[in-house]
C-alpha positions as CSV (number, residue, x, y, z in Angstrom):
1,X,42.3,35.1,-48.1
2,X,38.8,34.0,-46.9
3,X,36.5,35.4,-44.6
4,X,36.8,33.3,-40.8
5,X,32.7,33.4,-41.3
6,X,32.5,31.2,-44.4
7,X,31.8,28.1,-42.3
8,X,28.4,29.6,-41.1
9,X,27.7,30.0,-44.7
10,X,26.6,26.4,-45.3
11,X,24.8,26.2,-42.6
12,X,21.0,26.2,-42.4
13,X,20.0,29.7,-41.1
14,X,18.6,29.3,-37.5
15,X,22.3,27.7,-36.7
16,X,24.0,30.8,-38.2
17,X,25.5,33.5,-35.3
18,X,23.9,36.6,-37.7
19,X,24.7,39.4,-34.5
20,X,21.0,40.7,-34.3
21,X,18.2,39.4,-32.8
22,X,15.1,37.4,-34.4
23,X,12.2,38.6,-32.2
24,X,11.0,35.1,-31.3
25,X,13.3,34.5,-28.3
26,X,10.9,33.0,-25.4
27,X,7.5,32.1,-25.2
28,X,4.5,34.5,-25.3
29,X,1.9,35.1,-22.8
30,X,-0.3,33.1,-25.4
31,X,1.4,29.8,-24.9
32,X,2.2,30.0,-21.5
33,X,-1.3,30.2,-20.7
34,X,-2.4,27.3,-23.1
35,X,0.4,25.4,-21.5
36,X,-1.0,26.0,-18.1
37,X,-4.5,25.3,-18.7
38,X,-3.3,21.7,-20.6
39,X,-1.6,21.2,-17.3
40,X,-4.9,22.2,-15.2
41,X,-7.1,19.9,-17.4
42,X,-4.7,16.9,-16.8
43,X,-4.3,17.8,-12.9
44,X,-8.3,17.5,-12.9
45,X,-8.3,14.4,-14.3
46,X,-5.5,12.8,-12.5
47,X,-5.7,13.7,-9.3
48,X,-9.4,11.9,-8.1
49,X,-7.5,9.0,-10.2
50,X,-4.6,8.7,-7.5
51,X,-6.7,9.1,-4.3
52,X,-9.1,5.9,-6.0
53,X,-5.2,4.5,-6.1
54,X,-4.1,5.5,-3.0
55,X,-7.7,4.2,-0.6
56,X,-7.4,0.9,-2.5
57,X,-3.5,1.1,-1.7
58,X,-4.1,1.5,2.1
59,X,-6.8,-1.5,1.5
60,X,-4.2,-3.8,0.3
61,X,-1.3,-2.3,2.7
62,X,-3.2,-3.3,5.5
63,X,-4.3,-6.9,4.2
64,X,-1.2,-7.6,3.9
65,X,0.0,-6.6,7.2
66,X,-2.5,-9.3,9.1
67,X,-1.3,-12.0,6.6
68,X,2.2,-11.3,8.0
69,X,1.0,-11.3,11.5
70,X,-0.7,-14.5,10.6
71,X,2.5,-15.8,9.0
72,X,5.2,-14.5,11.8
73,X,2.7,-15.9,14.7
74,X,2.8,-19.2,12.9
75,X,6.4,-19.5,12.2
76,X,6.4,-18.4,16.1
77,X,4.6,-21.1,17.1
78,X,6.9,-23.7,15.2
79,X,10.0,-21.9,16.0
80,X,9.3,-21.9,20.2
81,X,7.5,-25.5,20.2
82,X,4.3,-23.8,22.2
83,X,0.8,-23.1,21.6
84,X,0.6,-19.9,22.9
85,X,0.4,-17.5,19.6
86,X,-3.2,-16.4,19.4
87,X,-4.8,-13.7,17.2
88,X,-8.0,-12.1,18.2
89,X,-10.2,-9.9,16.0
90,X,-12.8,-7.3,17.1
91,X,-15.4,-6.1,14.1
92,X,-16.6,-3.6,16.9
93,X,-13.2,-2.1,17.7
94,X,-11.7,-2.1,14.5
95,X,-9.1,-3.8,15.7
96,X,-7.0,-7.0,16.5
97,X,-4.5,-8.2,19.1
98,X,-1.9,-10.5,18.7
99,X,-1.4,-12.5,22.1
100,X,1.7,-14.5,23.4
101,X,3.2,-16.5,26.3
102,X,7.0,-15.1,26.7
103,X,8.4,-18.7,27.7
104,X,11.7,-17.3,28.0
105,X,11.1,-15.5,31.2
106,X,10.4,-17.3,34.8
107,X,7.6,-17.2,35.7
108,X,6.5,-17.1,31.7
109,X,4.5,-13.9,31.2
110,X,1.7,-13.4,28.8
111,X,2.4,-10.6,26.2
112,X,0.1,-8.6,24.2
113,X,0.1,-6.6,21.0
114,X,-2.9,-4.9,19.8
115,X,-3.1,-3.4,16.2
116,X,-5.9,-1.7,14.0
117,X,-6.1,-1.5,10.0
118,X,-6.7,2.1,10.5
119,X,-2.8,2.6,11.2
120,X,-2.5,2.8,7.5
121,X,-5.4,3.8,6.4
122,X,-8.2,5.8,8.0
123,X,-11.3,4.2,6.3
124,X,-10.1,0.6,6.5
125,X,-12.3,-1.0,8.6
126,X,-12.4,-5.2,9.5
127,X,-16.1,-5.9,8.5
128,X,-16.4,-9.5,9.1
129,X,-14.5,-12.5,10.9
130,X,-15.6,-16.3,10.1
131,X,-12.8,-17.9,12.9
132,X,-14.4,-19.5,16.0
133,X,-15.1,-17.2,18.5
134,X,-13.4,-14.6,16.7
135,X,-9.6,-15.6,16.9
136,X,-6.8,-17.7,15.2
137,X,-4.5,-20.2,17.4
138,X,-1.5,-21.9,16.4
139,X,-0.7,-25.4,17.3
140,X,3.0,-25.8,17.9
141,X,3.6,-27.9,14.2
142,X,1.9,-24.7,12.8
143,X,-1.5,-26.0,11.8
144,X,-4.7,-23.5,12.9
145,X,-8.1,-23.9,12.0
146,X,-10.0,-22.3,9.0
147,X,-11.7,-18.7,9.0
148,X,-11.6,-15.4,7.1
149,X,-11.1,-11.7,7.9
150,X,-12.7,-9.6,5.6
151,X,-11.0,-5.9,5.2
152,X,-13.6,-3.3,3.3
153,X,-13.2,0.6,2.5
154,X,-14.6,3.4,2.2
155,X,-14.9,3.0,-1.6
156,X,-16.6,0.0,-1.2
157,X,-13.4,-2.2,-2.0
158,X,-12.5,-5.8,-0.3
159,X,-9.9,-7.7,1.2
160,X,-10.6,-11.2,2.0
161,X,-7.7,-12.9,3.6
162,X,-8.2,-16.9,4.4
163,X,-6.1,-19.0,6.3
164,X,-6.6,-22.9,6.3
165,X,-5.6,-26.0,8.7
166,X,-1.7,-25.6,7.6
167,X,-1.7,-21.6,8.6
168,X,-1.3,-20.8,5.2
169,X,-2.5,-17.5,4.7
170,X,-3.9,-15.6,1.6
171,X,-5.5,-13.0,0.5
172,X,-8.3,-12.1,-1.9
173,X,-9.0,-8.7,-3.1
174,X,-12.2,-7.2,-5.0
175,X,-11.4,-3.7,-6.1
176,X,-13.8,-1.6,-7.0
């Protein structure tokens, strides 16, 4: 008759169920400590890596949030036949408000909105604004007149977001 252990016989010897124990089961004090300073060497590296990331993030973040507001208060504009949408920008405040006529009320109420890049990020700051007298208005086919906002952080980073005579906004970035 043949022994029911003859199948582990074939096989290599780390497979094989012998009933004692090798000695090597775990990890040693050794490794675990050369694991953990591999993992402290790559934390070190890494981590002033993702705060670069995440200042330029909140740079971008927040240059894309005006173009939207430049966008919605354009399609606005069209939308509701008036020329009531009008965004003003502050360098001084840090800060810009978006500025309506509520038609749909009697008698039609102004409405106001005011916003500031630091919502998203704490060291984005509006540097520079090129639009006459510091604000964009919207016609009611949608057309505005050329400028720039320029968005800058603390690392020195820029967001220059353009919109010409259609309303057409875009945005320029110089990451640093």
């Amino acid at each position: 008759m043949s022994s029911p252990y003859r199948i582990a016989e074939g096989l290599p010897a780390a497979l094989r169920r012998t009933g004692r124990r090798s000695g090597r089961d775990g990890f040693s004090l050794v490794e675990l400590l050369v694991v953990i300073g591999l993992i402290g060497i790559v934390a070190g590296f890494s981590i002033p890596a993702f705060q670069r990331y995440a200042t330029n993030a909140n740079l971008k973040a927040a240059a894309r949030e005006i173009m939207s507001d430049i966008n919605n208060a354009k399609q606005r504009a069209i939308e509701e036949n008036n020329n009531t949408y009008r965004i003003t920008f502050s360098v001084a405040d840090n800060n810009y408000v978006l500025s309506w006529t509520d038609m749909t009320t009697t008698p039609s109420t102004a409405r106001t909105l005011m916003k500031s890049p630091t919502s998203i990020g704490a060291d984005v700051r509006i540097s520079a604004v090129t639009y006459t007298d510091g604000f964009i208005s919207f016609e009611r086919r949608g057309t505005a007149k050329n400028g720039s906002v320029t968005l800058t952080n603390s690392r020195g980073s820029v967001a220059l977001i353009r919109s010409n005579i259609t309303g057409r906004a875009y945005a320029q970035f110089t990451i640093q």
